[in-house]
C-alpha positions in Angstrom: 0.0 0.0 0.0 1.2 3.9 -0.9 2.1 6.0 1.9 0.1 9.0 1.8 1.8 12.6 1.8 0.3 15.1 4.3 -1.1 17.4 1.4 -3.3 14.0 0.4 -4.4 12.8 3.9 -5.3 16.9 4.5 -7.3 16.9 1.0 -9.1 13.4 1.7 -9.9 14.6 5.3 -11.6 17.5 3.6 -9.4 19.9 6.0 -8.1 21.7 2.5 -9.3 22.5 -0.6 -7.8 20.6 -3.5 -7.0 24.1 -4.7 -5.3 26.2 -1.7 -3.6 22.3 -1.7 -1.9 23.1 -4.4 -1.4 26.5 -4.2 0.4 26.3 -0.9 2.5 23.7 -2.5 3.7 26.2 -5.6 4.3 28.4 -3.4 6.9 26.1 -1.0 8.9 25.2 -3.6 12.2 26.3 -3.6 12.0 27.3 0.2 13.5 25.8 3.1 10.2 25.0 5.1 8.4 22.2 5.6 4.6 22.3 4.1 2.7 21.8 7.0 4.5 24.7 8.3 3.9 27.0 5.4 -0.5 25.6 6.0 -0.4 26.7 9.2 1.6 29.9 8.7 -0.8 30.7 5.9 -3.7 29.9 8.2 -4.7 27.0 5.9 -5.6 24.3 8.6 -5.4 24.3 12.3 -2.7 23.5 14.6 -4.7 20.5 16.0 -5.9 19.1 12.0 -2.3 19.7 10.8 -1.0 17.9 14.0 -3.2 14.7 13.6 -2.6 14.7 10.0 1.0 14.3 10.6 0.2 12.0 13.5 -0.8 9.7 10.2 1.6 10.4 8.4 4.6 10.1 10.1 3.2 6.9 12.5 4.3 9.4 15.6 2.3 10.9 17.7 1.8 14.5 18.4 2.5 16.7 21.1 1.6 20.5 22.0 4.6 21.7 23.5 3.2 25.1 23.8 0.7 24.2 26.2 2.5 21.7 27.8 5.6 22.4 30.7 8.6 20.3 30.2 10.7 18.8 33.6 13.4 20.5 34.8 15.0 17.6 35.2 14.4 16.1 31.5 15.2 20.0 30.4 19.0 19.9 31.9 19.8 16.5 30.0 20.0 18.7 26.6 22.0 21.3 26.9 20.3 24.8 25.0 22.7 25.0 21.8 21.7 21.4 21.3 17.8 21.8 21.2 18.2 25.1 19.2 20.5 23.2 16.8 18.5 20.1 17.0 14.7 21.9 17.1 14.3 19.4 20.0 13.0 19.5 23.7 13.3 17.2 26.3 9.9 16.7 27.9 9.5 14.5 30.9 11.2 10.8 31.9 9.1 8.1 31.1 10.3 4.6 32.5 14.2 4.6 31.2 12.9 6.8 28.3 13.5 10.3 27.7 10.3 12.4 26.0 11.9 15.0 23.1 9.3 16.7 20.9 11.3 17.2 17.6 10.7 19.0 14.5 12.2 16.5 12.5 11.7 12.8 14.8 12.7 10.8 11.8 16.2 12.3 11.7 18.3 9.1 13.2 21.3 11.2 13.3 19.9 13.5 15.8 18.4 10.9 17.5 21.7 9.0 18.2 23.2 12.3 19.2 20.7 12.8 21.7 20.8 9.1 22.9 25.0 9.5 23.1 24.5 13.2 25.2 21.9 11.9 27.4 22.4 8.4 28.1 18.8 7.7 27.9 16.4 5.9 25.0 14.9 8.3 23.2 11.0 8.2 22.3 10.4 11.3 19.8 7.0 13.4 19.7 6.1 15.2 16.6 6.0 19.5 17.5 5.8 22.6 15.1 9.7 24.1 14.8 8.1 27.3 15.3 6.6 26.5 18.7 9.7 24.7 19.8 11.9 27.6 19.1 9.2 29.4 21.3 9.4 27.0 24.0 13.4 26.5 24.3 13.3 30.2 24.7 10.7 30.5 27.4 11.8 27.3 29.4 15.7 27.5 28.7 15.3 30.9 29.7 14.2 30.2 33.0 17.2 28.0 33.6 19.0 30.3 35.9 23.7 30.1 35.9 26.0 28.2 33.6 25.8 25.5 35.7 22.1 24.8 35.9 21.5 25.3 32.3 24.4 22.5 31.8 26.9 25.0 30.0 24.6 26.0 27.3 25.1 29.4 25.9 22.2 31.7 25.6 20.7 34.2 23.4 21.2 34.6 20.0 24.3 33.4 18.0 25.9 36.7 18.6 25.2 36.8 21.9 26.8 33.5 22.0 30.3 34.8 20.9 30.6 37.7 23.1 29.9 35.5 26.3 32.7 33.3 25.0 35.5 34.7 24.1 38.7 33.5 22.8 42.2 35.1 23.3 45.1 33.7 21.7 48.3 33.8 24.1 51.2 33.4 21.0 50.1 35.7 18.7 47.9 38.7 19.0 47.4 39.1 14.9 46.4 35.1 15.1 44.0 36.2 17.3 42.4 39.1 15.3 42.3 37.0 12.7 40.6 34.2 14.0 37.9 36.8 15.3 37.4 38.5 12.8 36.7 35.1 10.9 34.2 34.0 13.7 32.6 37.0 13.4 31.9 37.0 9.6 30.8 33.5 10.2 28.7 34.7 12.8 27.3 37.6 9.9 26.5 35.0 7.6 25.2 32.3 9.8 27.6 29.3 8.9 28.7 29.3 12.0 28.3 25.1 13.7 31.7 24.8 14.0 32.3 27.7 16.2 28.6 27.0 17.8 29.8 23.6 18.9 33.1 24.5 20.2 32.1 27.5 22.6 28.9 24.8 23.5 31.3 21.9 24.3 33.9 24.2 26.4 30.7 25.7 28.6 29.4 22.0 29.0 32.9 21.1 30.1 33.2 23.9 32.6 29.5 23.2 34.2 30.4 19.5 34.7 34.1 20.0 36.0 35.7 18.3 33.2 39.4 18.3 33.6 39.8 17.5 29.8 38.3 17.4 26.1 38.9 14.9 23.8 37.8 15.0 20.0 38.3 11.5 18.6 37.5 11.0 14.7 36.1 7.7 14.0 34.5 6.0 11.1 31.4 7.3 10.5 31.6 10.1 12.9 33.5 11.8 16.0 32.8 11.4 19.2 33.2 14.3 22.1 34.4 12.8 25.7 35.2 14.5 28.7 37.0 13.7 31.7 34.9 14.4 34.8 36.4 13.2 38.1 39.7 11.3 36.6 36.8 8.8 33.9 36.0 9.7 30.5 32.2 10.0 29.3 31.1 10.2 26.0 29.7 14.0 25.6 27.7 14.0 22.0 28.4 12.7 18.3 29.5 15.1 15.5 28.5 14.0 11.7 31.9 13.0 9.9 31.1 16.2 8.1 31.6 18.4 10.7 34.9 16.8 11.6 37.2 18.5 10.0 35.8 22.6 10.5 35.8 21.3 13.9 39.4 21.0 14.5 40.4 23.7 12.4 38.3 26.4 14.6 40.0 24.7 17.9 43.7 25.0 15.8 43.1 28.7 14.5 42.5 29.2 17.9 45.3 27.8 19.2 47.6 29.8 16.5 48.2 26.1 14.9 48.9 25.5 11.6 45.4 24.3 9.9 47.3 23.2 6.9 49.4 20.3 9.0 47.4 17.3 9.6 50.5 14.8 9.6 52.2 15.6 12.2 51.4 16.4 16.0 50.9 20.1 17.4 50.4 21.5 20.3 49.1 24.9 21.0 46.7 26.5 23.9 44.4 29.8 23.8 42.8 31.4 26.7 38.5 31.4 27.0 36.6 33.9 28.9 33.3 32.8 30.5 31.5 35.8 32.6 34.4 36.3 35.2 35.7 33.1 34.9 39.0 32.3 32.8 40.5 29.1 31.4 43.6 28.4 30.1 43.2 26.2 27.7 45.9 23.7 26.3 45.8 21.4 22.9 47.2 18.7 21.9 46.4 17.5 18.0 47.6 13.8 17.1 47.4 12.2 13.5 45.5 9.1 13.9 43.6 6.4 11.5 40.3 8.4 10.7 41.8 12.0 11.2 43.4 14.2 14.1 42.2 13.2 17.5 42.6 16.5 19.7 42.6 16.8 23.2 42.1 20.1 25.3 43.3 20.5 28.6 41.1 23.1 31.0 42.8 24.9 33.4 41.9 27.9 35.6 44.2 31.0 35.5 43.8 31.3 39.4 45.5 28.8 41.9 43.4 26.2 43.6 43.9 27.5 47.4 43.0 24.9 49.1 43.9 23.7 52.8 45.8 19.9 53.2 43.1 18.9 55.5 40.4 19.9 52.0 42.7 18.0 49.8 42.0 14.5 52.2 45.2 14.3 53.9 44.9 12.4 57.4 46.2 14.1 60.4 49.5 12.8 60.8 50.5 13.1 57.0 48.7 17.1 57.0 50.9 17.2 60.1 54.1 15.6 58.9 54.2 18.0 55.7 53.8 21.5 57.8 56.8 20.4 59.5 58.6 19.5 56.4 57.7 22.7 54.7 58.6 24.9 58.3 62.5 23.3 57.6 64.8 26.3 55.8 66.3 24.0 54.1 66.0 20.6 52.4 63.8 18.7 49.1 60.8 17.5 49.0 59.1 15.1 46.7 55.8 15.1 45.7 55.2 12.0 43.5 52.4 10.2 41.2 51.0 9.2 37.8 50.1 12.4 35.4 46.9 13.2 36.7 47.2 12.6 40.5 46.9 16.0 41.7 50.4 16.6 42.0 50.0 20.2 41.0 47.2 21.2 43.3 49.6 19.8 46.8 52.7 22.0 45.5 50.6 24.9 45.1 49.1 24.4 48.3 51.9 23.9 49.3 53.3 27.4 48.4 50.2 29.2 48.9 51.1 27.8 53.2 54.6 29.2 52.8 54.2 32.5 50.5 54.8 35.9 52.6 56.2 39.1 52.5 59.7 38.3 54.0 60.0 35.1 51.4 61.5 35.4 48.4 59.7 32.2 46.4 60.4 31.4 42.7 59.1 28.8 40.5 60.6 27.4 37.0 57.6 25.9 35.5 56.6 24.0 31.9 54.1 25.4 31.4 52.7 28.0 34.3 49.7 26.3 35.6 48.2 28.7 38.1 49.1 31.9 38.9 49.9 32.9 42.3 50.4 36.4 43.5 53.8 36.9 45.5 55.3 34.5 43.2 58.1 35.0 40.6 56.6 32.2 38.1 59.3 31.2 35.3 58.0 29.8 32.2 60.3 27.2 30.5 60.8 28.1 26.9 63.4 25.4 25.3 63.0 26.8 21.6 64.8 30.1 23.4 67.3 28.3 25.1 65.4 28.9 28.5 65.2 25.4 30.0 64.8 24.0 33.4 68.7 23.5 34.0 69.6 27.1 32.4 66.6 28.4 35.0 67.9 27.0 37.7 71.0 28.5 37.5 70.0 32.1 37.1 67.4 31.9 39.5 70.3 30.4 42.2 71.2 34.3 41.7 68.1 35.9 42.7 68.4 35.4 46.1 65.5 32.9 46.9 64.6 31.2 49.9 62.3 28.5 48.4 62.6 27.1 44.4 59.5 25.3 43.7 60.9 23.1 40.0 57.8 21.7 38.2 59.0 18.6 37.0 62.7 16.7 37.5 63.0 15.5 33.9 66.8 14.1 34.2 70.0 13.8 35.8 71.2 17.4 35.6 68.4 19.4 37.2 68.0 16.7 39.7 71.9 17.3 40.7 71.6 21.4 40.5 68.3 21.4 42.8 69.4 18.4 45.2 72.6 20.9 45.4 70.4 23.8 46.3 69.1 21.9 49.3 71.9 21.6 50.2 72.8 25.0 50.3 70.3 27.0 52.5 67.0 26.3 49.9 63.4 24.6 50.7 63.3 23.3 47.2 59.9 21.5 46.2 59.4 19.3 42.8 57.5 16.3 41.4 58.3 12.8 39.9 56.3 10.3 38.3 56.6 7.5 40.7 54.5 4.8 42.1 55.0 5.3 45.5 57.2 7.5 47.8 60.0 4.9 48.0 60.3 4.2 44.4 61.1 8.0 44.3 64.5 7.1 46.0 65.0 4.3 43.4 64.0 6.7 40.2 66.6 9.1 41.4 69.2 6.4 41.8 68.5 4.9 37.8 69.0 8.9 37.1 72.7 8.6 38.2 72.5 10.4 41.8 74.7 9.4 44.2 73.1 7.7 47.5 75.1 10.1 49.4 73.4 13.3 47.8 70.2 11.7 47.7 70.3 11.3 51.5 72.0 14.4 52.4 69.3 16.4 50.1 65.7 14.9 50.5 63.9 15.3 53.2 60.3 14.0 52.5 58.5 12.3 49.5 54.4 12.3 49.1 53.2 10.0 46.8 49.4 10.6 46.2 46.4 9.7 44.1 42.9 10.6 43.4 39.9 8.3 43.7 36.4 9.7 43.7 34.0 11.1 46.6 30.4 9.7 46.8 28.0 12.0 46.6 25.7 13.0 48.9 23.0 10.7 47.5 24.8 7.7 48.2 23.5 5.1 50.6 24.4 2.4 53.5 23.9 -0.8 52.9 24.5 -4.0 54.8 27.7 -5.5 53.3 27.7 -8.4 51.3 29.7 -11.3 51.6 32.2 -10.7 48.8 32.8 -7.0 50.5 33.8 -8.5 53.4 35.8 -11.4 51.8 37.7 -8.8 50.1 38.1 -6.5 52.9 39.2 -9.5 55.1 41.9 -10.0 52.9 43.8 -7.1 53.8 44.3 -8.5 57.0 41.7 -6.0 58.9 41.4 -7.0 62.5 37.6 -6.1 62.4 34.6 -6.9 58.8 33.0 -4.2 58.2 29.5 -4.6 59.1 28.1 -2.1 56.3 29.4 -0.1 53.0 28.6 2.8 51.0 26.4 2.1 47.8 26.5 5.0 45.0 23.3 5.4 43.7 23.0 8.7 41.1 21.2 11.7 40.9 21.2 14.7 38.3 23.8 16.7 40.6 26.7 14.0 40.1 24.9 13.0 36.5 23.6 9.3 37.6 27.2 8.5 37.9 27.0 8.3 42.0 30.3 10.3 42.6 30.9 14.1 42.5 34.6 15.5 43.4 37.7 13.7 44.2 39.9 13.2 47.0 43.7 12.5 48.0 45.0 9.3 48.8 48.2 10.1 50.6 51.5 7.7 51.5 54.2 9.9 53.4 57.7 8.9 53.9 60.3 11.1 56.1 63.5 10.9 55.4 65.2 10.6 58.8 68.4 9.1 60.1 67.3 5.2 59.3 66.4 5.6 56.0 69.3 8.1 55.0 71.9 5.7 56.3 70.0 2.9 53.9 70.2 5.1 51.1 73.4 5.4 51.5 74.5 1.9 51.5 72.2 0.3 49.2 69.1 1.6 48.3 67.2 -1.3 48.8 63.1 -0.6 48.8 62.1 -3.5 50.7 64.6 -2.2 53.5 63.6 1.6 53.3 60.2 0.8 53.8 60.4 -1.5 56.8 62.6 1.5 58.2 60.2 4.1 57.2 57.3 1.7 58.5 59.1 0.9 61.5 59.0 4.9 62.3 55.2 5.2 62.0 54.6 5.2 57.9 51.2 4.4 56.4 50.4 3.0 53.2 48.8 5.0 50.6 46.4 1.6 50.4 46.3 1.8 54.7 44.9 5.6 54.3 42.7 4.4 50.8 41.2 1.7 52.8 40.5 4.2 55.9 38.5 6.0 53.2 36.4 3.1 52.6 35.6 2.7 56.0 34.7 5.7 56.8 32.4 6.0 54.0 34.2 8.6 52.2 34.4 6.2 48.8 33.9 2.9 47.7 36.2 -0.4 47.7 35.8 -0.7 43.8 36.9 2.9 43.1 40.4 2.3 45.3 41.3 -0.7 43.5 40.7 1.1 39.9 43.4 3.6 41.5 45.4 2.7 44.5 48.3 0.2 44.1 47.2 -2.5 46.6 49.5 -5.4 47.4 48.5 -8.7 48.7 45.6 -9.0 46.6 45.2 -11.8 43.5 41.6 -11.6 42.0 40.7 -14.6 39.8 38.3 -13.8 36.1 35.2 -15.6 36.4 35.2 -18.1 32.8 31.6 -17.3 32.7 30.6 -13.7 33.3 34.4 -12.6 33.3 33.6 -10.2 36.5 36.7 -10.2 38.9 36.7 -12.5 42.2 38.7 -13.5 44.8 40.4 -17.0 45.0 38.4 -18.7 47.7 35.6 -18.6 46.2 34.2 -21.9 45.1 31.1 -20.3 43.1 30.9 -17.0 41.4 29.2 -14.1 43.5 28.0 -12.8 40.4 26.6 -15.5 37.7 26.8 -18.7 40.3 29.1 -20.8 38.0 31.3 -22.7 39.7 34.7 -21.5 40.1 37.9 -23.9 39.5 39.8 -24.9 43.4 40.4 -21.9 45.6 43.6 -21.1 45.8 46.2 -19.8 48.7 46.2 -16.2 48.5 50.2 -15.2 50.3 50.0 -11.8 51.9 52.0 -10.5 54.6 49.5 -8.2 57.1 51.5 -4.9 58.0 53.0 -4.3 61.3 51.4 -0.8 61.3 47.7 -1.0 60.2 44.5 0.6 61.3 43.8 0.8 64.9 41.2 -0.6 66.5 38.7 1.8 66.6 38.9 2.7 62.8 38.6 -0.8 61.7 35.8 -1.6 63.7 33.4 0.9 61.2 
């Protein structure tokens, strides 16, 4: 059987005379309107004939979105550039659907980018464009902050650019350029490519993303953000979108749009209301095109106290005392991403004053902190970290905070500096705080400097805080199984479940915290660093004078509620712990078991797990949560 058209179904209904029927449809062609539009602009039919019409037609059913309010909740899920873009709105939650009146609800493309940005099925309801537009101003409208509108930009697309603006920081003609270009795109409305970019940066900002990434694939490009240390995917981009894409993020970051072969790296700054990012990209050939990556970070340091970053008592304590020394090195240590940055800042924020002289040597500047002589490394100029350290050695200073130690010479010239009357603070990419000691040994330092020079090492990670709408549950037998097997002298009784809520985006977590392991270099360890190095023997010294375990002070965090078992062992390096694959549903279990917690298969001969309980572990009271 022939599928009618609408103009047939309206004639046969008798809603429109054959004639105005074909009048109207004269009269659309060569316009960019749909028909049933043009009848009901033209007064032709009525909203609720056209509307049932269509209804018949298109096999989807209609909805008034004029009369009827949309949920808040549903409305924050897309953010407003989106809908405008997209003639969509989110309605109301339906079961696990998601209720969008569209313009256009056979366009799979847009459906798949709003199943991808939500996370929820998608049931379409047929709506008038004209009324949307109405109603994504009227309800968007009321949305009131960046954050509780998601990031979306309002007003018109003008409106848009001068809430968002860009600032190269290499090259002010670049810059002009690259706005004047927006701005004639802006003139002459071909503007998605710069619509998307200022939408994606705003979304980022509103949900605390820490990065960007744009990753071409086959048949499109997907937008992820990191939020809280794990990437979601943000929304897909048509492959034909791809490449204007990446070119606006490269003009802006005074890249060379020509160069698609080889790796760049550039960063531009982005003004939001009185908010600033500095912004930094990284562009990297791949497969299906260049997969770019943009850092966000905020012009203003992150003053934050130790005991706000998650450090325990004794390890808060232990690192004031380090940092009151006027002299000596200390290590802050962990995988790119750990938080590193945010403890020496901190860290100098607690020691900047007016009778301290305090300069940094930095690749790149991260945060700026007033009272601070901040070096930028610049190794195309000759400035590097070794040439900075020397001329800074003659400005007087009383603490040198070096952002990285990259090889054997800086880490000789600022071990030296301790040495010489200097509180010198620096990072290494390290495991854990005694595997610093061994890094700087497979660097070339002597034992002998390394132990005259260093006087504390913090190695730290991040692991997610549940939010507030987590709940307590009694704990189930595998929890305490695997809790048992770090040799806790009390089970648990009950854990913390995350659940999800539109705050922390369903995900259950919202914010980070510090897992922290510090080691002080005292008269027992210095004397084995001298001799041998050995690990296993520096950290039954260090233990032996009151150390904890970064897993000790992760597990603490468990107990108290603060995160979850799972989320430690994604991050923290536990020993004594050998998890078995299930050969059925391939979920992770511990050796004793004889069936699988999860599917009920039956699990090959449990097996002897070796472990070696600490000599310093949680008290009583603690582990008794």
């Amino acid at each position: 059987m022939k599928k009618k058209k609408l103009g047939e179904v309206l004639r046969d209904r008798g809603m429109i005379s054959p004639g105005d029927l074909q009048k109207v449809i004269g009269e659309q062609q060569g316009k960019l309107i749909h028909l049933g539009e043009l009848m009901l602009e033209r007064s032709l039919v009525s909203k609720e004939d056209l509307g049932a019409a269509l209804e018949e037609v298109s096999r989807i059913p209609y909805m008034d979105c004029a009369s009827i309010a949309p949920d808040p909740s549903a409305l924050k899920l897309v953010p407003r550039t989106m809908a405008e873009r997209l003639s969509v709105l989110p309605m109301r939650k339906e079961n696990n659907r998601l209720i969008v009146a569209m313009a256009a609800p056979q366009n799979l493309s847009a459906l798949d980018e709003l199943r991808f940005t939500t996370g929820w099925e998608i049931s379409p309801r047929l709506s008038f464009r004209s009324e949307l537009q109405q109603a994504i101003d009227k309800h968007y409208a009321a949305e009131s902050g960046l954050a509780s509108s998601y990031g979306t930009i309002r007003g018109t697309e003008r409106k848009q650019f001068q809430e968002v603006e860009f600032f190269s920081t290499s090259s002010r003609q670049a810059n002009q350029e690259a706005i004047q270009e927006i701005q004639a795109d802006l003139r002459q409305k071909k503007t998605p490519a710069v619509r998307l970019v200022s939408e994606v940066i705003q979304v980022a900002m509103a949900n605390r993303a820490s990065d960007i990434h744009i990753e071409p694939r086959v048949s499109d490009t997907v937008v992820r953000m990191r939020v809280d240390g794990v990437l979601h995917d943000h929304q897909l981009i048509p492959r034909g979108l791809q490449n204007s894409l990446i070119s606006r993020v490269k003009i802006l970051s005074d890249m060379d749009i020509s160069e698609r072969r080889v790796p760049q790296d550039g960063r531009f700054m982005v003004s939001v209301g009185e908010k600033q990012l500095d912004l930094r990209v990284s562009t990297l050939p791949t497969q299906y095109g260049e997969k770019v990556v943009i850092r966000l970070l905020e012009t203003s340091a992150p003053l934050t106290s130790f005991s706000d970053l998650g450090m325990s008592p004794d390890v808060s304590e232990g690192l004031s005392d380090l940092l009151s020394a006027p002299q000596g090195m200390i290590l802050v240590t962990g995988p790119t991403g750990s938080g590193k940055s945010t403890t020496l800042y901190s860290s100098l924020n607690k020691l900047r004053q007016a009778s301290v002289n305090i300069v940094t040597v930095e690749d790149p500047i991260e945060y700026v902190l007033p009272g601070i002589n901040q070096v930028h490394v610049h190794t195309r100029a000759g400035l590097t970290f070794v040439s900075c350290l020397r001329s800074i050695l003659r400005q007087d200073p009383n603490i040198i905070m070096v952002g990285e130690i990259r090889d054997k010479e800086t880490a000789e010239i600022v071990m030296k500096a301790a040495q010489t009357g200097h509180l010198v603070l620096s990072t290494l990419h390290t495991n854990d705080s005694v595997s610093a000691i061994v890094r700087l040994l497979d660097l070339g330092i002597p034992g002998y400097l390394i132990s005259s020079s260093v006087t504390g090492i913090l190695a730290q990670r991040l692991v997610r805080l549940l939010c507030p709408c987590h709940t307590v549950q009694v704990a189930t037998p595998e929890f305490q199984s695997r809790m048992a097997q770090f040799g806790l002298s009390r089970i648990p009784k009950s854990m913390a479940v995350p659940i999800g809520c539109d705050k922390c985006s369903q995900t259950g977590f919202l914010g980070r915290v510090g897992i922290y392991e510090l080691l002080r270099v005292d008269d027992s360890v210095r004397s084995i660093i001298r001799a041998s190095g050995n690990v296993e023997h520096i950290r039954a010294a260090a233990r032996s004078n009151g150390m904890r375990l970064m897993q000790e002070d992760a597990l603490e965090k468990v107990l108290s509620g603060v995160t979850t078992l799972d989320e430690i062992l994604r991050v923290v390096p536990i020993e004594n712990i050998s998890l078995l694959e299930c050969p059925s549903c391939n979920e992770r279990i511990l050796p004793l078991f004889k069936y699988c917690p999860h599917c009920g298969t039956k699990c090959a001969a449990p097996s002897k797990v070796a472990r070696s309980r600490p000599r310093h572990w949680f008290p009583e009271e603690v582990s008794s949560q």
